[in-house]
Structure formats: C-alpha cells, structure tokens
N, C-alpha and C positions, 0 to 999 in steps of 0.2 A: 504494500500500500504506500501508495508515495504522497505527500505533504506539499499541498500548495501555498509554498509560503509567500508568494507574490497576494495571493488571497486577502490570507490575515494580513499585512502589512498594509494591504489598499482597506481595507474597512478603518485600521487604528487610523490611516492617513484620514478618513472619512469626518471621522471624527473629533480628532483635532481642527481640522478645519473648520468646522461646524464650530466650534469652540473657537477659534479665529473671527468667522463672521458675525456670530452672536457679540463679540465686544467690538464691533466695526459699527451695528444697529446705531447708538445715542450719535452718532457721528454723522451718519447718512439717512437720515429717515425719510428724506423722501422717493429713495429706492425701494422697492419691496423686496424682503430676506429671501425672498424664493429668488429673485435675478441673480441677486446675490450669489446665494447657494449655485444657482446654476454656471456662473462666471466663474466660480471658486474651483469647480468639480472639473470643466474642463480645463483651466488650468493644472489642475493635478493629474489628469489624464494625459494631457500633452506631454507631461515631464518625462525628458530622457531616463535610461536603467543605464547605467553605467557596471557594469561589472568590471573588476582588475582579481586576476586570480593570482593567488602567491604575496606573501608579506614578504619577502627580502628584502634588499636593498631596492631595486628597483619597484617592486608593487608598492610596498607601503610610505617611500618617499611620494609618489604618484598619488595614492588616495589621500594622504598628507596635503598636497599643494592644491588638486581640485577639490578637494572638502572646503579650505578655506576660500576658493575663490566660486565655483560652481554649487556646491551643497549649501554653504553659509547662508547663501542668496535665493535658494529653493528653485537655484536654475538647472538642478538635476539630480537622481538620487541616485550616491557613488554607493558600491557595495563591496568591501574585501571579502575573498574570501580563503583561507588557508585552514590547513588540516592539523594545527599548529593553533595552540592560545598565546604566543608571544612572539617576541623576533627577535633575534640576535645578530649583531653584525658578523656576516659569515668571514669574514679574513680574521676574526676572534676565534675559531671554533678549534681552535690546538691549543689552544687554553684553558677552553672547558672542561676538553678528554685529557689534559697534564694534570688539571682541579688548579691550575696557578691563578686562575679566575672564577670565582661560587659567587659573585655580588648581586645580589635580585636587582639592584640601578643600571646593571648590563643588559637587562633583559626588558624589552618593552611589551607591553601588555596589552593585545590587540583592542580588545573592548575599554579600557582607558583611552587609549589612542585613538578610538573612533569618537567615541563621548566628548572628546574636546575637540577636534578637528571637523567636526557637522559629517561624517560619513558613519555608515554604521558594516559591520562588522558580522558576517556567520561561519561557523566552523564549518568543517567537512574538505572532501578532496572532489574534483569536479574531475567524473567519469566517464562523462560523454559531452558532447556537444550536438545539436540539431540545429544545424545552421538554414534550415529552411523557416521552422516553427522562431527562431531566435531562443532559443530554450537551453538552458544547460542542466545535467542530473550531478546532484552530492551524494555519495556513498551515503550511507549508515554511519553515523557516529557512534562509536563503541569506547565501553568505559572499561578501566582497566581489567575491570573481573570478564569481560566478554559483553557484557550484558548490552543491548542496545541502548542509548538515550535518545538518539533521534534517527528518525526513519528516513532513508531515501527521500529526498526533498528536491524541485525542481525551481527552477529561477528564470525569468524571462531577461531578453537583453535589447537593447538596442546596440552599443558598441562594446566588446571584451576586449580588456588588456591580457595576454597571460603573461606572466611573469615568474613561474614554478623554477626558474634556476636550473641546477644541474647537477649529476650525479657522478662518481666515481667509474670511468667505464673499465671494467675487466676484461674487456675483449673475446669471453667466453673462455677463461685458463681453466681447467678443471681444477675445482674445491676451492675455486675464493668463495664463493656466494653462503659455501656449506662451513667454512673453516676461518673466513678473514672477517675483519673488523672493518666499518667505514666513520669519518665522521663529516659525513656531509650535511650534516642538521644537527642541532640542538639534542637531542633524543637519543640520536647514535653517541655521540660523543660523550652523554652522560653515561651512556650503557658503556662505553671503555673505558670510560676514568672510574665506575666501579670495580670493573675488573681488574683494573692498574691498580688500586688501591688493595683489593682482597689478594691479589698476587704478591702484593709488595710488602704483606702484612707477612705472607708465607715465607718472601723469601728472608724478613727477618728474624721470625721465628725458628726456622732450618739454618739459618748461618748459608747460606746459597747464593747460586746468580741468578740474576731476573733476566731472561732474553727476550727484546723485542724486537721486529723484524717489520721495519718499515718501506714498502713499495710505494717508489712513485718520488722523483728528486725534483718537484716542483718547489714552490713555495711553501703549500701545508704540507708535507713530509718532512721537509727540510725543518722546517720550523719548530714543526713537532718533535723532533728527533733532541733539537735544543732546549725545548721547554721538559719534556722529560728528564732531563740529566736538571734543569733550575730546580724541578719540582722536589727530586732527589737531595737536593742541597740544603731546599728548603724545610723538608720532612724532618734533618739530623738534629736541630735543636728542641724537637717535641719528645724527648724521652721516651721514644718507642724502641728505645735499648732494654726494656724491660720485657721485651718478645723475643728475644736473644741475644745475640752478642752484637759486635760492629754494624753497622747499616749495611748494608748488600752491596755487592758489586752489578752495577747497572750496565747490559751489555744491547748497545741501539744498535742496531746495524740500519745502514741505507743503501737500498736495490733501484739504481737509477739503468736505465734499456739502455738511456741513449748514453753518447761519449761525457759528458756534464753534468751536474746537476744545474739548476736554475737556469733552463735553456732559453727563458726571455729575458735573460740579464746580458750586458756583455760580458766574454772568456773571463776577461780578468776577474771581476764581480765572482763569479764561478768556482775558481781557483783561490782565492779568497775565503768564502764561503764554507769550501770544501778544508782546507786547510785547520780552518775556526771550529768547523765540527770534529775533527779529527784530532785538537788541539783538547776538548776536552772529553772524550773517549769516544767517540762514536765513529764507526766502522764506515766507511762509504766505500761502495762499488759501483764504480760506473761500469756499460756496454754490458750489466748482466739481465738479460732477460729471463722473465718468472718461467717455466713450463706447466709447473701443477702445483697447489696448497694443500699441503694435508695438515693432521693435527700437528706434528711435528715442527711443523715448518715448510718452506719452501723449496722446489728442487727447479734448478734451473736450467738452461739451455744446453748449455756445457755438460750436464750432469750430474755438477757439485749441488750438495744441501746445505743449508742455511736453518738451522735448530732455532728454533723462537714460541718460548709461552705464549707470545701474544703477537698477535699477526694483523698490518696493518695495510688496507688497500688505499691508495693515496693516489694512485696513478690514472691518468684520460680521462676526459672529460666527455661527457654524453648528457642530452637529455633525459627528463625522467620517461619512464616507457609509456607511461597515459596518454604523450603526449600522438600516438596512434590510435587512440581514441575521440579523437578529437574532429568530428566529421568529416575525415579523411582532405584534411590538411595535409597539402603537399611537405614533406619534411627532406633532411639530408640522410645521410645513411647511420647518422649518432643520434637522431630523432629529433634533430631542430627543427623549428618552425622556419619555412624559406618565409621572407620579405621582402618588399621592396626597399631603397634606404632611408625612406618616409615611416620606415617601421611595421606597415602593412602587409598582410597576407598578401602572397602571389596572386590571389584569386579569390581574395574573399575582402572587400574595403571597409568590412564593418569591425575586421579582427585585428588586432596590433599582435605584435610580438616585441619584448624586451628583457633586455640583459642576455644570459646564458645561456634558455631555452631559443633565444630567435639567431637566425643566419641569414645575412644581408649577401644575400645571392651576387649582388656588384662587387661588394666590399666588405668580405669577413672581415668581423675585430673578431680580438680576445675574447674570449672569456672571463671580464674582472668586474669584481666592483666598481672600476671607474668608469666602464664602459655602460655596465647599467645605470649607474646615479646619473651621466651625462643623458642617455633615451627619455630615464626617466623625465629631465627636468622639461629633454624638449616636447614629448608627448605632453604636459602641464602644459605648456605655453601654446600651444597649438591644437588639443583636443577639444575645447571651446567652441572654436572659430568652427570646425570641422561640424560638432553635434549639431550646435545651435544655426548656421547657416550655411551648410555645407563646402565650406573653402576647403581646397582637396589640403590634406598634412604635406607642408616643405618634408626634403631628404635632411636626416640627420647626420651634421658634420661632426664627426668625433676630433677632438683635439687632445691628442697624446699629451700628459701632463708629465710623464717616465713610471717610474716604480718604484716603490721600496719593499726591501724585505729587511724584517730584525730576526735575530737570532739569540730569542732572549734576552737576558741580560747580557751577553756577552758580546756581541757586535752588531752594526747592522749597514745596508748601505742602499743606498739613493742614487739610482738612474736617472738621470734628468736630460729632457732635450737641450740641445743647444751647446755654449762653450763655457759658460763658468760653473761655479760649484751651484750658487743657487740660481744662475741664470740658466744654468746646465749641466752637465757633465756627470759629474760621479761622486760622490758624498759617503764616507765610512764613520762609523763610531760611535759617539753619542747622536751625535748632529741627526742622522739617520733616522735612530731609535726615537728620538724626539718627534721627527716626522711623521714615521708612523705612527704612533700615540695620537697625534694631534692630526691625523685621518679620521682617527675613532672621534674623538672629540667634535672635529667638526660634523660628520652624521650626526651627533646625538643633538646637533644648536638645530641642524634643518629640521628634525623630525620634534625637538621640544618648542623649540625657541631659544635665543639667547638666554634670556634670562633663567629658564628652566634647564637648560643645560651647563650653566655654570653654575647652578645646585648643583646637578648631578655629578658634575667633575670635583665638586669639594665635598659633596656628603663621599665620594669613594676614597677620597684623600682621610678623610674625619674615621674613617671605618678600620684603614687599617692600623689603627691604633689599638682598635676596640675586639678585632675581627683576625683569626689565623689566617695569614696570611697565603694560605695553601687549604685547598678543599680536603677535610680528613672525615668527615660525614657524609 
C-alpha cells in the first residue's frame, strides 16, 4: 500500500491558507472570502514541486539557497529528500571511521535545517522515477529492529535535482562486497570505527598487532591510513594499559593499482605524501592490484597476500546503483547520470544532475566536493528563472580552485592554480592543514550563516576541553 503524501501535505496547505485569508477578511471586506478562497487555492495549485534528492554537499547547499530565496517567498515548495536524518561533510568521513571526530556540531540535522531555511524535509531512498506521470517512489523506511515506520510513499515533481553522490566502485574483485569495509557515508564509517575500536581493545588486551589493509591511494585512503596511526596516539594517554601491556603495534598498509598514490596531485605532492606516510609507519605499495578479499586479507595480482583484520575499500568511484532505476536515464558505464553542461538530462529538461552522481558528457570534472558546491550554487542562481519562466539553464563553468589534502596532524599540502604559493603553486605544512580546516568551516557559514557558524567553530573549540578528544564510545 503506498502513501500519498502529496495528498496530506495539499489538504494541511489547505488549511493554512484558509487561516491566511481569514486574517486578510478586516483588511478587505469588500471582496467576498469565497474570491478570496478561490485566488488563494489556485495560487497554491500553481506552485512549482521542486524535488532535490541526496543531502551532500551539493543537495543540501541547493535546498539551502532556494528555501531562502524560492520557499521563503511561497514561490515554490522545495522538498529534500535523503535516506539519511543528517549530513556530514563527506571529505570529513576518515575521521569518523578513525573516531578523531564524534562532535554532534559536525553533523547537521536535516529536519532543523529545513525548519529554518522555508524547505521541508522527508526521509527515504527514491527507487524509481516515472518520468511521464512526474512521480517519484520512496522505499519503506525501516527502523532499526526491521520493523516498518513508513510505507512506500510517492511524491509528484515538477523539476528533480538528484544529487545521491557516489560510491566506492570495486570493479567486481571477488569478496570485497562479502569481506571489505567502505566509508562512503556516515553509517558505514560509524560501523568501522566500531570495529577499529573492539579490534583495538583486543589487540590490547592480547599484547598483539592490529592489521589494517587499506585499498584505494586516493585522498580518503590516504588520509585514512594517517588519521589511524593520530587516532593510535591519541588512544595512549586514556589508560587503556589496564587491558594489557604497551599499546599495540598499529600495522596500515596502502594498496594503490596505479604507479602513485594521490594521482590528482602533482608527482612531487605524491612522493611527498608517500614519504610522510611511511615516515610514520605505514606500508605503501604502489602498481599493486587487488585480485580477490577474503577474511584474511587481500591477494593480489602478483600472487602475494596482504594479512589485515580489517579491510578497507577506498578505491573508484561509481554511482550508486539506483541510479538504473531511475526511468531509464541514459547513464555512463559507472552509473552516472549523462548531462548536458547546463547540468540537464540528455533527454529529459525537467531532470538536473549534480556533483558525483552527474557526467557532463562535453566536459567531465572530478568527482569533489568542489565541483559539487560550485553546480550547486549555479543551479540556485539559475533554477528560478528556469521554473518560474522558463529561461533555458546557462552551461556550468567550473573554475578549478586546486586541492588540498592533510595528513592528519602530520602534514598537509595545497595544489593551487597559477604561480605563487597563495596565488598558486604548491603549499606544505601547517599552511595546508589550515586550509583545509577552513574548507570545513566555510561549508558550515553557507549552510548556517555567518553568525551560526562561528558558534559552531567555537562551541567545537569550547568542547575539546570538556570532551575526549578521540571517539572511545
């Protein structure tokens, strides 16, 4: 049985308004409340359905910037919808699964975030699309024991943004899916910084090594592999020498295919990088390809095995697979959405695609956060113009800002276009690290505000006073 929630939401609209025009009455009486009423209704009829599926970086800055400027004004009803009750900035998420980050001010809360910003907010994962009817279907929400809370639910649209982001792709290696770990969402990453945790308790209780066996010499692998060994440093001062002897010897390894790790940096950046990990004990191998995961570990091209308690898939990127459900949306062979670089379906002008789920069939970008925030902001400034009077959406110009990657506390470094340090080039150290940080930072001022985001940046400064600085619960 499925839940017409377009239903119920148009009766409560109903009714509000009716409560709108009843206090308009002393003001205008010599209209009659029935014109009224009837001027009222078809204006709420008329109103665009905006749908933006996926909270990441790019949906939820999106329903952010049209709530305030579209919703605020009841010039359309925006609707998020993600299968997830909070967001977390995804270039954060090796910190989650390290635990060197637990702060609830990291995590934003979708139903707050719609309640201030004039858009509203329903859970579920969107399973299908009928791009004739303009109709989308939400799975079943299920609670953790199994049990249903809400039924298959359908949503009507006038224009969808999806924005579902993107997944770890395995390439089909046999026994990652059965045997490896991902942390491409909040959820997963809490489920392996449990694990890293109950592993790490064993291995101080046994006096033992802890092997973890990290695929994938991107950014989050790399990252990861550094924030593990912080986490490890950080754990020594909580007198958990009372589950045995010395703290454990922490053994990271990194399984990068290609000849580098960080192969959107440049070499040097690279080698660098590589060096810094190795400098404080983690194993890198480049040009080793996985061939199969079993419990054990990895075995790879060559034949050698790779022993790891805990096994981490960090490697290619892919759409999520739904994304074939989706009324047969032409996509790429990793399950993107093709575009035009107006952001648009090839073949469908009422669909957007952005961030890491869409492929601009002219001009792939990246897959980054920067390349979503930038769609996002230009989809805001242009989807307007587009609902309200149909002006076709300009191509979106992306403008390469460079890159940073930190490696914990211990180093970090900054690709920049151009020729100097901050006008360009190349930037290591603190400098870096500070950049990155204040990427985070700024996301939290566009989605709070100023003001609410320089609470946020000082209540997380005020906490770790107060607060382990390391997730041990």
């Amino acid at each position: 049985m499925k839940l017409d929630v377009t239903k119920d939401l148009y009766f409560q609209k109903i009714q509000i308004l009716i409560i709108e025009l009843l206090n308009t009455i002393p003001k205008t009486r010599s209209i009659p409340f029935g014109i009224l009423l009837a001027r009222g209704l078809k204006r709420m009829a008329s109103k665009p359905e905006i749908l933006i599926v996926g909270g990441g970086v790019a949906g939820l800055s999106l329903a952010t910037r049209l709530g305030k400027t579209m919703g605020r004004h009841g010039r359309a009803r925006i609707t998020l919808i993600d299968k997830s009750f909070s967001h977390v900035w995804k270039p954060m998420l090796h910190c989650f699964a390290s635990g060197t980050v637990s702060n609830e001010n990291d995590r934003v809360n979708f139903i707050s975030q719609a309640s201030g910003h004039h858009f509203e907010f329903w859970p579920g994962e969107v399973v299908s699309i009928d791009r004739e009817k303009r109709e989308v279907v939400l799975s079943p929400l299920h609670a953790s024991d199994g049990s249903v809370v809400l039924e298959s639910r359908s949503i009507r649209y006038d224009t969808i943004v999806i924005a579902i982001g993107s997944c770890a792709n395995d390439f089909g290696t046999p026994g990652v899916k059965d045997h490896c770990l991902s942390i491409d969402n909040l959820v997963e990453a809490n489920v392996f910084n449990e694990k890293f945790r109950m592993e790490l308790l064993r291995a101080f209780a046994n006096n033992s090594e802890l092997d973890i066996a990290i695929v994938g010499g991107g950014a989050t692998g790399t990252q990861l592999a550094a924030e593990l060994h912080k986490a490890l440093e950080i754990v020594g001062p909580y007198n958990l020498h009372a589950f045995g002897g010395p703290p454990p010897k922490l053994r990271v390894t990194l399984l990068q295919s290609g000849a580098r790790i960080l192969p959107a940096f440049p070499e040097s950046v690279s080698e660098a990088a590589q060096k810094e990990l190795e400098s404080i004990g983690v194993t890198v191998r480049t040009s080793a390809r996985v061939a199969a995961a079993d419990a054990t570990g990895f075995t790879l091209k060559d034949g050698s095995h790779v022993t790891a308690k805990l096994r981490v898939w960090a490697a290619g990127v892919k759409a999520p697979q739904v994304t074939t459900t989706y009324g047969g949306l032409p996509l790429n062979r990793t399950g993107q959405i093709l575009t035009h670089p107006n952001l648009c379906s090839i073949d469908d002008d009422r669909i957007f695609a952005v961030g890491d789920c869409s492929f601009i069939s002219d001009d792939p970008l990246p897959a980054t956060a920067q390349v979503a925030r930038q769609q996002a902001r230009h989809l805001a400034r242009h989807l307007p113009a587009f609902i309200e009077n149909g002006q076709p959406v300009p191509g979106c110009v992306f403008h390469n800002k460079g890159a940073i990657v930190a490696l914990g506390k211990y180093n970090g470094w900054a690709a920049l276009p151009g020729g100097t340090v901050w006008g360009g080039g190349i930037s290591h150290g603190l400098s870096a690290r500070l950049g990155h940080a204040m990427l985070y930072r700024q996301h939290q001022v566009e989605l709070f505000g100023l003001y609410r985001g320089l609470i946020s940046c000082y209540s997380n400064w005020v906490e770790t006073f107060v607060r382990p600085s390391i997730r041990l619960d």
